[in-house]
C-alpha positions as CSV (number, residue, x, y, z in Angstrom):
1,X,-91.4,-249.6,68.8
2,X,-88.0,-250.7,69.6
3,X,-87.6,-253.7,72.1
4,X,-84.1,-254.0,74.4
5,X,-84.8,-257.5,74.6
6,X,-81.2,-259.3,72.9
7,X,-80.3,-255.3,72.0
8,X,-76.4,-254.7,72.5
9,X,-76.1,-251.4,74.1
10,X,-72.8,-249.9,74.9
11,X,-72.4,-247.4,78.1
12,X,-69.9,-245.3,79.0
13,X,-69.3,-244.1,82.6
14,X,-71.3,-247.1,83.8
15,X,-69.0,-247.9,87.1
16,X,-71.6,-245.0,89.0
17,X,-74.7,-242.7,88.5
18,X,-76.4,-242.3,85.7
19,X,-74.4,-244.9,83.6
20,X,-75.1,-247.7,86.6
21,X,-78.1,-246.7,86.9
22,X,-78.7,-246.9,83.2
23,X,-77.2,-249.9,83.1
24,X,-79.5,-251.9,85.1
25,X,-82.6,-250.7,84.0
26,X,-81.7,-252.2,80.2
27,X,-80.3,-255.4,81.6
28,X,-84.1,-255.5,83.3
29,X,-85.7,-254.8,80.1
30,X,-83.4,-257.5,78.7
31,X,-80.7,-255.9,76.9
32,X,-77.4,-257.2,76.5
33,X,-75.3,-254.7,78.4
34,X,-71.5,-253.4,77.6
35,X,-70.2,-251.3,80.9
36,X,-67.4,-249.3,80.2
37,X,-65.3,-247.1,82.9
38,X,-61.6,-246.8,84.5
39,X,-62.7,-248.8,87.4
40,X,-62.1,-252.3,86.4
41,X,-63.7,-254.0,89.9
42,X,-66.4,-251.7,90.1
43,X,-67.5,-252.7,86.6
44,X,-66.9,-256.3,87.5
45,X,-69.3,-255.9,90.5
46,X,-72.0,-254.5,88.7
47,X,-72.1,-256.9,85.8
48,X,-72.1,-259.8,88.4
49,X,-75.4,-258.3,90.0
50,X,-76.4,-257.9,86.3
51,X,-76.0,-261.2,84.9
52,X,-73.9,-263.9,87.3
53,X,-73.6,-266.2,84.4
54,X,-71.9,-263.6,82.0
55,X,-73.9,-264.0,79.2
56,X,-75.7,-261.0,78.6
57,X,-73.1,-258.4,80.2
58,X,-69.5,-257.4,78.9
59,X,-67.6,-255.1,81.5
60,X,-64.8,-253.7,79.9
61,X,-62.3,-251.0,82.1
62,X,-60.4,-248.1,80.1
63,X,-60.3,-244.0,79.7
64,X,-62.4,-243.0,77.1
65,X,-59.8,-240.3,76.4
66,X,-57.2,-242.8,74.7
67,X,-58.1,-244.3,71.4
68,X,-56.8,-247.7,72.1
69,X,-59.1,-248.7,74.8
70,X,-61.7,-246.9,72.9
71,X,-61.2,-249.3,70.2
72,X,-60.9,-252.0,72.2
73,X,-64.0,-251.8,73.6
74,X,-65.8,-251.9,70.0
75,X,-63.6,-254.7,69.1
76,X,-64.5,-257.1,72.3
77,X,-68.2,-256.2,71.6
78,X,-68.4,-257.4,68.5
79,X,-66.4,-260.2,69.4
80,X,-68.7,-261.2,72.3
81,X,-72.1,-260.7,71.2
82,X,-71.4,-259.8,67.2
83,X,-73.3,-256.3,66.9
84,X,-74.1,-253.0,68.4
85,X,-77.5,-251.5,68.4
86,X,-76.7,-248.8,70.5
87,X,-74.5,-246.0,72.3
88,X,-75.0,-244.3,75.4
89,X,-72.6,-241.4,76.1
90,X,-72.5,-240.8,79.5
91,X,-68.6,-240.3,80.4
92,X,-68.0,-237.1,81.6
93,X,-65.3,-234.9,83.2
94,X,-66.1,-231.1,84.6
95,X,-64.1,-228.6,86.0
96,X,-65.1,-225.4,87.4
97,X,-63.8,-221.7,88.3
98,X,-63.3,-218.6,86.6
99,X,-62.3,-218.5,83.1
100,X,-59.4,-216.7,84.3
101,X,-57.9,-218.6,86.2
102,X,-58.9,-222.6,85.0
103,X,-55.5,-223.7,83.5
104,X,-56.0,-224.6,79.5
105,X,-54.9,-228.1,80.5
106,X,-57.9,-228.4,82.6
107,X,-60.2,-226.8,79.9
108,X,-58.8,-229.4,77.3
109,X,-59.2,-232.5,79.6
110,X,-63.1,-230.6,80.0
111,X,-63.2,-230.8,75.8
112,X,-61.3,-233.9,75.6
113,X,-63.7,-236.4,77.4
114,X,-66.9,-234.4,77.0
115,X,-67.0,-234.0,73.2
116,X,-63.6,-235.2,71.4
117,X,-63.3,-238.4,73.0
118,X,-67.3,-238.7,72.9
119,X,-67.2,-238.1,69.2
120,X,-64.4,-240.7,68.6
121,X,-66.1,-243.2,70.0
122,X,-69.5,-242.2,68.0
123,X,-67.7,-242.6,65.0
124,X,-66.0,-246.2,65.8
125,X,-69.5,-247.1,66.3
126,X,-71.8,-245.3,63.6
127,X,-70.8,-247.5,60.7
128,X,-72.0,-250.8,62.2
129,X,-75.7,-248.6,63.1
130,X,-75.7,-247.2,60.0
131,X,-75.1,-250.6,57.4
132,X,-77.9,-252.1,59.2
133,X,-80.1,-249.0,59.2
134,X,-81.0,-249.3,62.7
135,X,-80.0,-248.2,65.9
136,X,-79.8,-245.3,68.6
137,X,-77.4,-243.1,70.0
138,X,-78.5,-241.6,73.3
139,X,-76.1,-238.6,74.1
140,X,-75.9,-237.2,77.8
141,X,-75.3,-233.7,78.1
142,X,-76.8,-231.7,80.6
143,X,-79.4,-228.1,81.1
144,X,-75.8,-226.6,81.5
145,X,-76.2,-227.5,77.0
146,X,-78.5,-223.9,77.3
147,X,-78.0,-222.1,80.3
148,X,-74.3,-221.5,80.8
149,X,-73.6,-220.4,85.2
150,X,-71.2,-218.2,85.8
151,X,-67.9,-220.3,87.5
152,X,-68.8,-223.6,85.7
153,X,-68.6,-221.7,82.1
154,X,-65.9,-224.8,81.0
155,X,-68.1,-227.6,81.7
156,X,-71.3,-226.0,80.3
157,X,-69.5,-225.0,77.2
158,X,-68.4,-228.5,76.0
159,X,-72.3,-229.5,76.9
160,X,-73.1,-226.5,74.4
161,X,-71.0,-228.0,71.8
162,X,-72.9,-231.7,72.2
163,X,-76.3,-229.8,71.5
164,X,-74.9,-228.8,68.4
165,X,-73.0,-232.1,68.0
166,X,-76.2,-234.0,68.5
167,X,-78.6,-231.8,66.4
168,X,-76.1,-232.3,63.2
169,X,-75.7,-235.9,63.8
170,X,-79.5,-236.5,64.1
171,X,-80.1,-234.9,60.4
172,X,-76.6,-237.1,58.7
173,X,-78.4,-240.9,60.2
174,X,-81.9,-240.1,59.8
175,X,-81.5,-241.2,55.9
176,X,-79.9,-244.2,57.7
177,X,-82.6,-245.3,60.0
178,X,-80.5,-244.3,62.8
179,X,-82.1,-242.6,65.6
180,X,-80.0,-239.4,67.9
181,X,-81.4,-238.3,70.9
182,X,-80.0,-235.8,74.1
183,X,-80.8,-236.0,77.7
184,X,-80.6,-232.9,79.3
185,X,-80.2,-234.0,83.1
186,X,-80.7,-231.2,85.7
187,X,-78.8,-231.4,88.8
188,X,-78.7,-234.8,89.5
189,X,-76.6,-236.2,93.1
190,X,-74.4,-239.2,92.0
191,X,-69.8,-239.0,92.5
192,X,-69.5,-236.8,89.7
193,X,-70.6,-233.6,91.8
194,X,-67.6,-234.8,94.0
195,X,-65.3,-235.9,91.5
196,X,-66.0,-232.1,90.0
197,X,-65.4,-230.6,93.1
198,X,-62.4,-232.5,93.8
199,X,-60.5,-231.6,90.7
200,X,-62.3,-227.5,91.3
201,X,-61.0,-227.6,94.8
202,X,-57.4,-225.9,93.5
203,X,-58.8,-223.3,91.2
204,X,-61.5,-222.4,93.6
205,X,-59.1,-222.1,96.8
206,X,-57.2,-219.9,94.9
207,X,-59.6,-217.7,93.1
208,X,-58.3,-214.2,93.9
209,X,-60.5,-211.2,92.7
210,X,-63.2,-213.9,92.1
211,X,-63.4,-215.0,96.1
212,X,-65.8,-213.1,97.5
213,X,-67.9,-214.3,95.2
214,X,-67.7,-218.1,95.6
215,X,-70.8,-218.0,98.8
216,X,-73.2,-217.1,96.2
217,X,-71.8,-219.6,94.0
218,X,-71.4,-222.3,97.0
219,X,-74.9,-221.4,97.8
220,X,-76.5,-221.7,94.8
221,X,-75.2,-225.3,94.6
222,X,-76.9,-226.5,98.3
223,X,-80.3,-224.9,97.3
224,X,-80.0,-227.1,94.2
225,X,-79.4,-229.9,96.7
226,X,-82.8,-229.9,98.0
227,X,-84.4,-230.4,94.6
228,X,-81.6,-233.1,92.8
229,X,-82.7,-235.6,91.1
230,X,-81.4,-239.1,91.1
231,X,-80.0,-241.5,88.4
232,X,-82.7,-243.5,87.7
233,X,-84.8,-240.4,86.5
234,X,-81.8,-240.1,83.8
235,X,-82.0,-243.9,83.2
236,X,-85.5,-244.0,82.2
237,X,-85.4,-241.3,79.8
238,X,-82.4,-243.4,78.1
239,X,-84.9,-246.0,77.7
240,X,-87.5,-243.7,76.3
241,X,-85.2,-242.8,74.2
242,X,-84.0,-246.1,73.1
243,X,-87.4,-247.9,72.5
244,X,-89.0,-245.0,70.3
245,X,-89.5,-245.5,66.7
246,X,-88.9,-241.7,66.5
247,X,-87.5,-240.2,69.6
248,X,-87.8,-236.7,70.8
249,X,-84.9,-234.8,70.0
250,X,-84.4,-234.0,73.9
251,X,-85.1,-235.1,76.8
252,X,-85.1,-233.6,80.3
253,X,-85.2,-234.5,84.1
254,X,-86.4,-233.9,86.8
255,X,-88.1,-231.0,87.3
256,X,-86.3,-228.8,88.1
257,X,-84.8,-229.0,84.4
258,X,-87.7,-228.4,83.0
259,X,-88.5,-225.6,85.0
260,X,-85.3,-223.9,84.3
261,X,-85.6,-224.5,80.7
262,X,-89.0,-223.2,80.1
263,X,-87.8,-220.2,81.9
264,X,-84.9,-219.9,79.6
265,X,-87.5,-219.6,76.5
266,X,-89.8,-217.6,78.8
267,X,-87.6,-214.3,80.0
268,X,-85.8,-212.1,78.2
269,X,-81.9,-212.7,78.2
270,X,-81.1,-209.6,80.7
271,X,-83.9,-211.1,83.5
272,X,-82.1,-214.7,83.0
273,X,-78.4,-213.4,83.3
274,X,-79.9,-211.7,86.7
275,X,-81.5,-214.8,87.7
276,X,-78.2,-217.1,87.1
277,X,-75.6,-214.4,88.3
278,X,-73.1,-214.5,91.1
279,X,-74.1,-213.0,94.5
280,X,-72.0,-212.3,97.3
């Protein structure tokens, strides 16, 4: 098995939930930790608590969206600690609303960080996994990966497409000793729900024929409330995932993801369209 201890592990979307989180559980376990995010003090912050003698942290600001920095962040890596054993992608971006109405500039930002910008940064890092024959990539996607909601069809396509992303790469590194794992998080509280609503706000205040529908939607959303998870149920699955010899191909948390799931194999398509559909 796998130990973090001296491991380099890169993170993105580290400045908050589930990358934070994730974060400071490997730096426990004694892995050398690389945050990366757009917010350069909140980064700074959470490597300090890390590691006040900056040995064993690296916190590196930039938007995973423009090559530069995403080549940047390789570069310093290696630079600083002269290897990388692993990749967490956590970034994310999501956008909800009717397909109708989402503007195609909000559905490629949606594409863009979720699985172009993921997979661009994958690649910068796969050849240094792959000549040693050993490493791990941990992808985040999300239940939304299987069971698309009506209103948040955007976001829960681009997680469909890193199922399929993940399940390809897994079979190209496994000749390579390089391990490929996906955490399927349910509905988990941290600022992305409110960075999501925030950039939903517009499409959702102006939803026309769609409106009357938005309680259901709305409501649908607190009742998940009551049964979120929180980051650190994310964060120890990345471990799992990282310190296995041979890692399940998915992971999921809490329970409430696994119910959902198992119901997803369980009923019949029609009974889980009526389950997941919009009431007013």
């Amino acid at each position: 098995m796998p130990l973090l201890t001296g491991q380099v592990i890169l993170i993105t979307g580290a400045s908050s939930g589930i990358g934070e989180a994730t974060a400071r559980r490997l730096a426990r376990k004694g892995a050398r930790v690389v945050l990366t995010a757009r917010r350069q003090k909140r980064l700074d912050a959470l490597a300090h608590e890390i590691d006040p003698t900056d040995t064993n942290v690296l916190a590196l600001a930039g938007d995973i969206t423009i090559d530069a920095d995403r080549r940047r962040w390789v570069d310093e890596t290696l630079a600083k600690f002269g290897r990388i054993d692993g990749l967490v992608n956590n970034a994310g971006y999501g956008t909800r609303g009717p397909v109708e109405i989402v503007p195609v500039d909000a559905v490629r930002l949606n594409f863009e960080t979720n699985v172009f910008s993921l997979l661009a940064l994958t690649q910068l890092v796969l050849p240094h996994l792959r000549e040693r024959g050993d490493g791990c990539i941990v992808n985040i996607g999300s239940v939304a990966g299987k069971i698309a909601r009506p209103l948040s069809s955007i976001y829960d396509s681009t997680k469909h497409a890193l199922e399929a992303l993940t399940d390809g790469l897994r079979g190209e590194l496994k000749p390579f000793g390089v391990r490929v794992s996906l955490i399927r998080p349910g509905f988990i509280i941290t600022e992305f729900v409110e960075a999501a609503n925030a950039a939903s706000d517009p499409i959702m205040e102006n939803a026309g024929p769609y409106a009357p529908y938005l309680s259901g939607f709305r409501l649908g959303y607190d009742k998940l409330r009551l049964v979120a998870g929180h980051p650190n149920d994310i964060a120890r699955l990345v471990e799992i995932a990282l310190t296995s010899d041979n890692p399940a191909p998915r992971y999921s948390a809490p329970f409430h993801a696994k119910f959902f799931l198992f119901l997803r194999w369980l009923l019949p398509k029609r009974m889980l369209e009526w389950v997941t559909r919009l009431k007013t």
